[in-house]
C-alpha positions as CSV (number, residue, x, y, z in Angstrom):
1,X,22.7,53.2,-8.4
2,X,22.9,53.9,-12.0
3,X,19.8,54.8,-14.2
4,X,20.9,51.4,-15.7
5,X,21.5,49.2,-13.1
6,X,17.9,50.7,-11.5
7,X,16.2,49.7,-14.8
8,X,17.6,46.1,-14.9
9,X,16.8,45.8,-11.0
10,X,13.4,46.6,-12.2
11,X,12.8,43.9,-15.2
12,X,13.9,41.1,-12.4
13,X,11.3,42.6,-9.9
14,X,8.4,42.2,-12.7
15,X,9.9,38.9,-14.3
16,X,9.8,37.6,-10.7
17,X,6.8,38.6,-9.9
18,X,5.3,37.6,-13.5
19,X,6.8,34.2,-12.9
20,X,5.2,34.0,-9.8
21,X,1.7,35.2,-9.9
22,X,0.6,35.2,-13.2
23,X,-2.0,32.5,-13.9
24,X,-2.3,29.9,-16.5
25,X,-5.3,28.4,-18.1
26,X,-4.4,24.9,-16.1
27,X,-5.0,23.3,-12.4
28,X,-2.9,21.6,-10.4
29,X,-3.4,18.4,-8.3
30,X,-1.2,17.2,-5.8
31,X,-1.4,15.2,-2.1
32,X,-3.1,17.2,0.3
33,X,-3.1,16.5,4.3
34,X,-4.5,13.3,6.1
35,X,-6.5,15.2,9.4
36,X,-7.1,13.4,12.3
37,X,-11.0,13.5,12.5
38,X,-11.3,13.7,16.5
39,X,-11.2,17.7,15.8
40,X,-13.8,17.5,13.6
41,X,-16.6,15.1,14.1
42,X,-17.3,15.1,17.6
43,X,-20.2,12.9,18.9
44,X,-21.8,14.4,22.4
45,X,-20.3,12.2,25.4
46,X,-19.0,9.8,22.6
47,X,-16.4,7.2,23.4
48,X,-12.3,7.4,22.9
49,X,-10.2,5.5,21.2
50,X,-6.2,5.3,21.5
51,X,-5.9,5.3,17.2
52,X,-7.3,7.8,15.0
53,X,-9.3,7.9,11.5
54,X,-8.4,10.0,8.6
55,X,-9.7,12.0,6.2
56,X,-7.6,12.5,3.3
57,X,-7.4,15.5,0.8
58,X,-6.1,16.6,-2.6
59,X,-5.0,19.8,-2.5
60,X,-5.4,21.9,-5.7
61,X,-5.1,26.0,-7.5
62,X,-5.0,27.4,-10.7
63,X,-1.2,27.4,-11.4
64,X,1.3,30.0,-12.0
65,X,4.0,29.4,-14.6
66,X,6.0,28.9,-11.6
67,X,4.5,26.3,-10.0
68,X,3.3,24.9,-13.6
69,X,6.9,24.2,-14.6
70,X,7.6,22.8,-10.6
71,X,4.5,20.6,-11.1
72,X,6.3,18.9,-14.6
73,X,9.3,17.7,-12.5
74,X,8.3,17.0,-9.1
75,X,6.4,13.5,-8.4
76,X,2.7,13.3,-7.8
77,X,1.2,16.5,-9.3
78,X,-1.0,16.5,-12.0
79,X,-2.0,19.6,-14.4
80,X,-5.3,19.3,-16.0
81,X,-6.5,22.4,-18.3
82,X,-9.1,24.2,-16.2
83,X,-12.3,24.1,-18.4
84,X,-12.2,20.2,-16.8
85,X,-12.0,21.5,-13.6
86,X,-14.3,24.5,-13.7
87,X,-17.1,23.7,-16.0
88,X,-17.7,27.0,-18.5
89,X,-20.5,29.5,-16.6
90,X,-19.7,28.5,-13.2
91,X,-17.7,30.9,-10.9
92,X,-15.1,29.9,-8.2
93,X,-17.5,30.9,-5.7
94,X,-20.5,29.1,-7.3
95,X,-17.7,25.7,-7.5
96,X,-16.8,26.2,-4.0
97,X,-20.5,26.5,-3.2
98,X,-21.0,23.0,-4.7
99,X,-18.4,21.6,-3.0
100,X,-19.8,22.6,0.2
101,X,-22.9,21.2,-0.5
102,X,-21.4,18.0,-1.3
103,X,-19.6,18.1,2.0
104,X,-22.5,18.8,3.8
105,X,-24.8,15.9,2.1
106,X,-21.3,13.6,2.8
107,X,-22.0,14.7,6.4
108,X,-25.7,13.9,6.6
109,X,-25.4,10.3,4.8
110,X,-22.6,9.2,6.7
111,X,-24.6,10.0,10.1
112,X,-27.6,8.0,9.1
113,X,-25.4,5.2,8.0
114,X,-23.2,5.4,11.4
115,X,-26.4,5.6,13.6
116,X,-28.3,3.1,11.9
117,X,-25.7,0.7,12.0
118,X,-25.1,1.5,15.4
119,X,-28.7,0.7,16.5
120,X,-28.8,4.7,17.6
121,X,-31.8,6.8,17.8
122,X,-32.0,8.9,14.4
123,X,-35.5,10.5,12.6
124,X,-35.8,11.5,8.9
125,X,-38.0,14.2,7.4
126,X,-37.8,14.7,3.7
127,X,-38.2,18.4,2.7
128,X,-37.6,18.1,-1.3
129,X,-34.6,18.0,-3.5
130,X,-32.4,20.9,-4.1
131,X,-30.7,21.8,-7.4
132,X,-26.9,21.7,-7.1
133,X,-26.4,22.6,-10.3
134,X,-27.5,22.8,-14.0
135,X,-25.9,21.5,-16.6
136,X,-25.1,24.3,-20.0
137,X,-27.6,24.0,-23.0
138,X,-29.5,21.2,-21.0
139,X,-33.5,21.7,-20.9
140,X,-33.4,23.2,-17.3
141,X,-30.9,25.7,-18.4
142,X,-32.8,29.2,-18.0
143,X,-35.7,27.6,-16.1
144,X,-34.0,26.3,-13.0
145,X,-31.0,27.2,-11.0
146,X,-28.8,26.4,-8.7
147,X,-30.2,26.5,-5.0
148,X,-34.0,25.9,-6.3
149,X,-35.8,23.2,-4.2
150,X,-38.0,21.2,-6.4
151,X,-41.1,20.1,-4.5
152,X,-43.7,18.2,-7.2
153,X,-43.6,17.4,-10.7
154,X,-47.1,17.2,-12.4
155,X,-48.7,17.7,-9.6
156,X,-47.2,14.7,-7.7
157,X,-45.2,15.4,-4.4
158,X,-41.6,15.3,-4.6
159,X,-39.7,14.0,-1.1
160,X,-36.3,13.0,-2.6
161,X,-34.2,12.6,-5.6
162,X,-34.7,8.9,-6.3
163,X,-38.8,10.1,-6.5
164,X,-37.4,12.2,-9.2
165,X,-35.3,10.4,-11.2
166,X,-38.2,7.1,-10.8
167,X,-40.8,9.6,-12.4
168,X,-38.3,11.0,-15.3
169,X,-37.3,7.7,-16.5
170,X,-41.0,6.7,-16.4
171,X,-41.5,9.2,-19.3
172,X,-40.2,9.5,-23.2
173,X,-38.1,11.8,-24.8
174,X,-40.2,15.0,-25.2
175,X,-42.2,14.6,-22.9
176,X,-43.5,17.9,-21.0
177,X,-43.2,17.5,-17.2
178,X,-44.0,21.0,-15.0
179,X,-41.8,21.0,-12.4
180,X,-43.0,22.8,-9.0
181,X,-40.3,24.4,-6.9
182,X,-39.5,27.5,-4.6
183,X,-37.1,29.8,-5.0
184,X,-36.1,32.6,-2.7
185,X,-39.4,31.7,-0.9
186,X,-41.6,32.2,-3.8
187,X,-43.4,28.9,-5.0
188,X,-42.8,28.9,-8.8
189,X,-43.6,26.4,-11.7
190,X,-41.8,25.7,-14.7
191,X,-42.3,23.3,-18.3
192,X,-39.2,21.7,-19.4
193,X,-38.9,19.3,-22.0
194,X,-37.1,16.0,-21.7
195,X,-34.4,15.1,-23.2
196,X,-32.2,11.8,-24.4
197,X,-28.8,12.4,-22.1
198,X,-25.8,10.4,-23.1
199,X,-24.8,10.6,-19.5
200,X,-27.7,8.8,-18.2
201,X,-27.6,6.1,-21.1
202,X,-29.8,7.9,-23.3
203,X,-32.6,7.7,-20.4
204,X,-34.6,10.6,-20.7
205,X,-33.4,13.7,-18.8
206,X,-33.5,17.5,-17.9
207,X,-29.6,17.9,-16.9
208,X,-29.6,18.9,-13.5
209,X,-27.5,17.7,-10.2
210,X,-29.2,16.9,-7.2
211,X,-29.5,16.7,-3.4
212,X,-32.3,15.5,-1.3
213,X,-33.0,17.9,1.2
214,X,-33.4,15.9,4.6
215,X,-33.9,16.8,7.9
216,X,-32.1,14.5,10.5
217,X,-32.5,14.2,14.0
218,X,-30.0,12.3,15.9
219,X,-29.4,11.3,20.0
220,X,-26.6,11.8,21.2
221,X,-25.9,14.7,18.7
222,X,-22.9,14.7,16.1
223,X,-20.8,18.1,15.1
224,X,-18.7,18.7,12.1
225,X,-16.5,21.3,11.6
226,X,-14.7,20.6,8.3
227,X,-14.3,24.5,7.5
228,X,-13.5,24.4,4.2
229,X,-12.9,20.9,3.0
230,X,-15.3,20.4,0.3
231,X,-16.5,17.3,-2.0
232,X,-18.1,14.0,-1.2
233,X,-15.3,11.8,-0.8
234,X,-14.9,11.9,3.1
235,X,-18.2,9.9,3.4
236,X,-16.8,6.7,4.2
237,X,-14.4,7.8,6.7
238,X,-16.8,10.1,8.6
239,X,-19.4,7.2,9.1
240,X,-16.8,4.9,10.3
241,X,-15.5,8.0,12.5
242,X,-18.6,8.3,14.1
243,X,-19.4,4.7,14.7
244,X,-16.4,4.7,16.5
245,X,-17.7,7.3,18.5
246,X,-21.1,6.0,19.0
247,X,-19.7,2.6,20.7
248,X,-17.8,1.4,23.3
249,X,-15.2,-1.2,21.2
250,X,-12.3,1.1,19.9
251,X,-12.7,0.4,16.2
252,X,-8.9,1.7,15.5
253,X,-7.2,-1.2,17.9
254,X,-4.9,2.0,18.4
255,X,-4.1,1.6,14.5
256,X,-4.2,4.9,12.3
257,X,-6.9,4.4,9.3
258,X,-7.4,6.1,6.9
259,X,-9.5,5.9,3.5
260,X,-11.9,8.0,1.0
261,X,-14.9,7.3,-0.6
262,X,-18.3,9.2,-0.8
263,X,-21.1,6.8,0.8
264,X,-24.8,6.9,-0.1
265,X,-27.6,7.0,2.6
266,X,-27.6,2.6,2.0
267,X,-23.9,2.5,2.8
268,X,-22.7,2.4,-0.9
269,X,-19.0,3.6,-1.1
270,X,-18.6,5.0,-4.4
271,X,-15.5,6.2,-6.6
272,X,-13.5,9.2,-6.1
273,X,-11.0,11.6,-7.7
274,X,-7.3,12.1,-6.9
275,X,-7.3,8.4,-5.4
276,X,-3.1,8.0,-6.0
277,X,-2.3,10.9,-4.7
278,X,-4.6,10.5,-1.3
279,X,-2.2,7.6,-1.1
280,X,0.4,10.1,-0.8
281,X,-0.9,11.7,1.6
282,X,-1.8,9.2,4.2
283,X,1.3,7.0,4.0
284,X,3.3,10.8,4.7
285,X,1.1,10.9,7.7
286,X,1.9,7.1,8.7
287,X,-1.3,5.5,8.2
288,X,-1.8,2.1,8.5
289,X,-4.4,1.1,6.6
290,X,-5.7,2.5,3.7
291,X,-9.7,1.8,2.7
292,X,-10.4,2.1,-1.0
293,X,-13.3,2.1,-3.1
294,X,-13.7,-1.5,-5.1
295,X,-16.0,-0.5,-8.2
296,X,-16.5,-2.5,-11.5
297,X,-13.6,-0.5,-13.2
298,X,-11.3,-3.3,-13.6
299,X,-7.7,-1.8,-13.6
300,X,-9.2,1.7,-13.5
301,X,-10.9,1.3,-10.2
302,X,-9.8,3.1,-7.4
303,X,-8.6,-0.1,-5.5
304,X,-6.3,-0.9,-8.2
305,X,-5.4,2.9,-8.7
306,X,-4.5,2.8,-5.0
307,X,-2.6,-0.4,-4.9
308,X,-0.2,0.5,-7.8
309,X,0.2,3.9,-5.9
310,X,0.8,2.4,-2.6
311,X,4.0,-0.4,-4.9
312,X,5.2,2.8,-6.7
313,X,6.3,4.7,-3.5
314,X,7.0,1.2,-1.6
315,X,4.5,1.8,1.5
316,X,4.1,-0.6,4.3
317,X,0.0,0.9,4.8
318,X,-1.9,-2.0,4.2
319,X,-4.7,-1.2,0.9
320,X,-8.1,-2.5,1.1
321,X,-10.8,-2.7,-1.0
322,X,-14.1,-2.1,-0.5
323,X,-17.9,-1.9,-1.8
324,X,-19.8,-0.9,1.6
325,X,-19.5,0.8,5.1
326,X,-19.9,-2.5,6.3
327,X,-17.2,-4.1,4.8
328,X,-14.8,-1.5,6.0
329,X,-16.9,-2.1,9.6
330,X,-15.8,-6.0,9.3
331,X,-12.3,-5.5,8.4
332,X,-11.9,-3.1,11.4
333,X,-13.6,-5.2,14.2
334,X,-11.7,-8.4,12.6
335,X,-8.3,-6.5,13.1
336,X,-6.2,-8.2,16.5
């Protein structure tokens, strides 16, 4: 091989490899999988059934110029610049941490909601509220971080996140509260001044993301093992998952069901991301029905989001909306 040639075979190596792995400043969404959740919420000596539930994920990286210029042409990706997927400050591996916190508080609310409904024996012990994150040039920024478990405010015992947020927006604007909370098992205090947050509706606030930190105690036991799926928005199907588990009626009527939707400890189902392309996802897998969340959005809610989806690729999974755990609960025992 010629000097020449060797040099030319060269520039295609690095262009290739350029192309492929470089990385732009942009993230790319597109339909993840729709997992059978059998696998991965098992409930001890819990009951069969001859369908299956769902959960259904986006899948998503940082894209190369490859993949960026794939993701113009082919249907059902999405490229959003990164800043609005990593906020600025936060690491992958502080992101990923959040996620899995999210997942893990997804877990924990849709077990209390399954066994309640369910007439099962569960116990809750509150322990405090954790800090999932902190929001940049916010009043907590440099006074709290991520991980901190805030126990009191001005003296008075904090058990969850709604005692929190009750006591916050009992104050005004610059206000002083001292907030009480441990951190790598040192009891520490802190003075933070409140703020007006446009977020909250100009309530007053300290920007910070929380979780309640809860101890739960079911019988029969429940096990997760959702590796590294993170976010909140397998709530709704978990719940119904393990409901299925916890009684004898099979809830699927051999159907395969699928959904998304984070759940609050009441049953709420709330919003989620990536909504169209979870569509996607379950119809590939041959889902059957297809539970989405029904906020006030008007055509912006994920129901309608979901229903245009489901026209656009000419599916025959059945969408349907839905506000609460139990009116996913209804549909399913109603089915024939």
């Amino acid at each position: 091989m010629t000097k020449k040639n060797l040099a030319s075979l060269l520039l295609v190596i690095v262009a290739v490899y350029f192309l492929a792995v470089y990385q732009l400043p942009y993230y790319i969404y597109k339909p993840g999988g729709a997992d059978a959740l059998n696998p991965i919420v098992e409930v001890e000596q819990g009951y069969d059934s001859k369908g299956d539930m769902h959960l259904v994920t986006v899948s998503g990286g940082q894209a190369t110029i490859t993949q960026y210029i794939l993701a113009k042409v082919l249907p059902h990706h999405q490229v959003v610049p990164i800043e609005d997927v990593f906020p600025e400050g936060v690491t992958d591996d502080e992101y990923m941490h959040v996620q899995l916190q999210m997942m893990e508080n997804s877990q924990e609310a849709s077990t209390v909601v399954a066994y309640e409904a369910a007439e099962k024996d569960i116990t809750i012990d509150y322990n405090g509220v954790y800090v999932v994150s902190v929001v940049e040039g916010m009043p907590a920024e440099g006074k709290l971080a991520m991980g901190d478990r805030i126990n009191g405010i001005d003296g008075k015992e904090i058990n969850e996140a709604d005692d929190l947020i009750e006591y916050v927006e009992g104050k005004k604007a610059n206000d002083t509260i001292t907030v009480e909370f441990v951190r790598d098992d040192k009891q520490m205090t802190e003075e933070i001044v409140l703020k007006k947050l446009s977020d909250l509706g100009n309530k007053p606030g300290i920007g910070i993301q929380l979780v309640t930190d809860r101890a739960v105690s079911v019988n029969p036991e429940v096990h997760f093992s959702s590796g590294n799926i993170g976010g909140p928005s397998a709530g709704l199907m978990f719940s119904l998952e393990i409901y299925d588990q916890l009684t004898e009626a099979d809830l699927t009527h051999g159907y395969e069901i699928a959904g998304t939707g984070e759940i609050d400890y009441d049953g709420n189902v709330h919003r989620i991301g990536g909504i169209d392309k979870k569509v996607v996802a379950a119809d590939k897998e041959g889902a059957d029905v297809f539970f989405a969340p029904n906020e006030e959005a008007g055509e912006e809610s994920n129901y309608q989001v979901a229903r245009k989806k489901a026209e656009e690729i000419d599916t025959d999974m059945k969408i349907v909306p839905i506000k609460t755990f139990d009116d996913a609960l209804q549909y399913l025992q109603d089915l024939n």
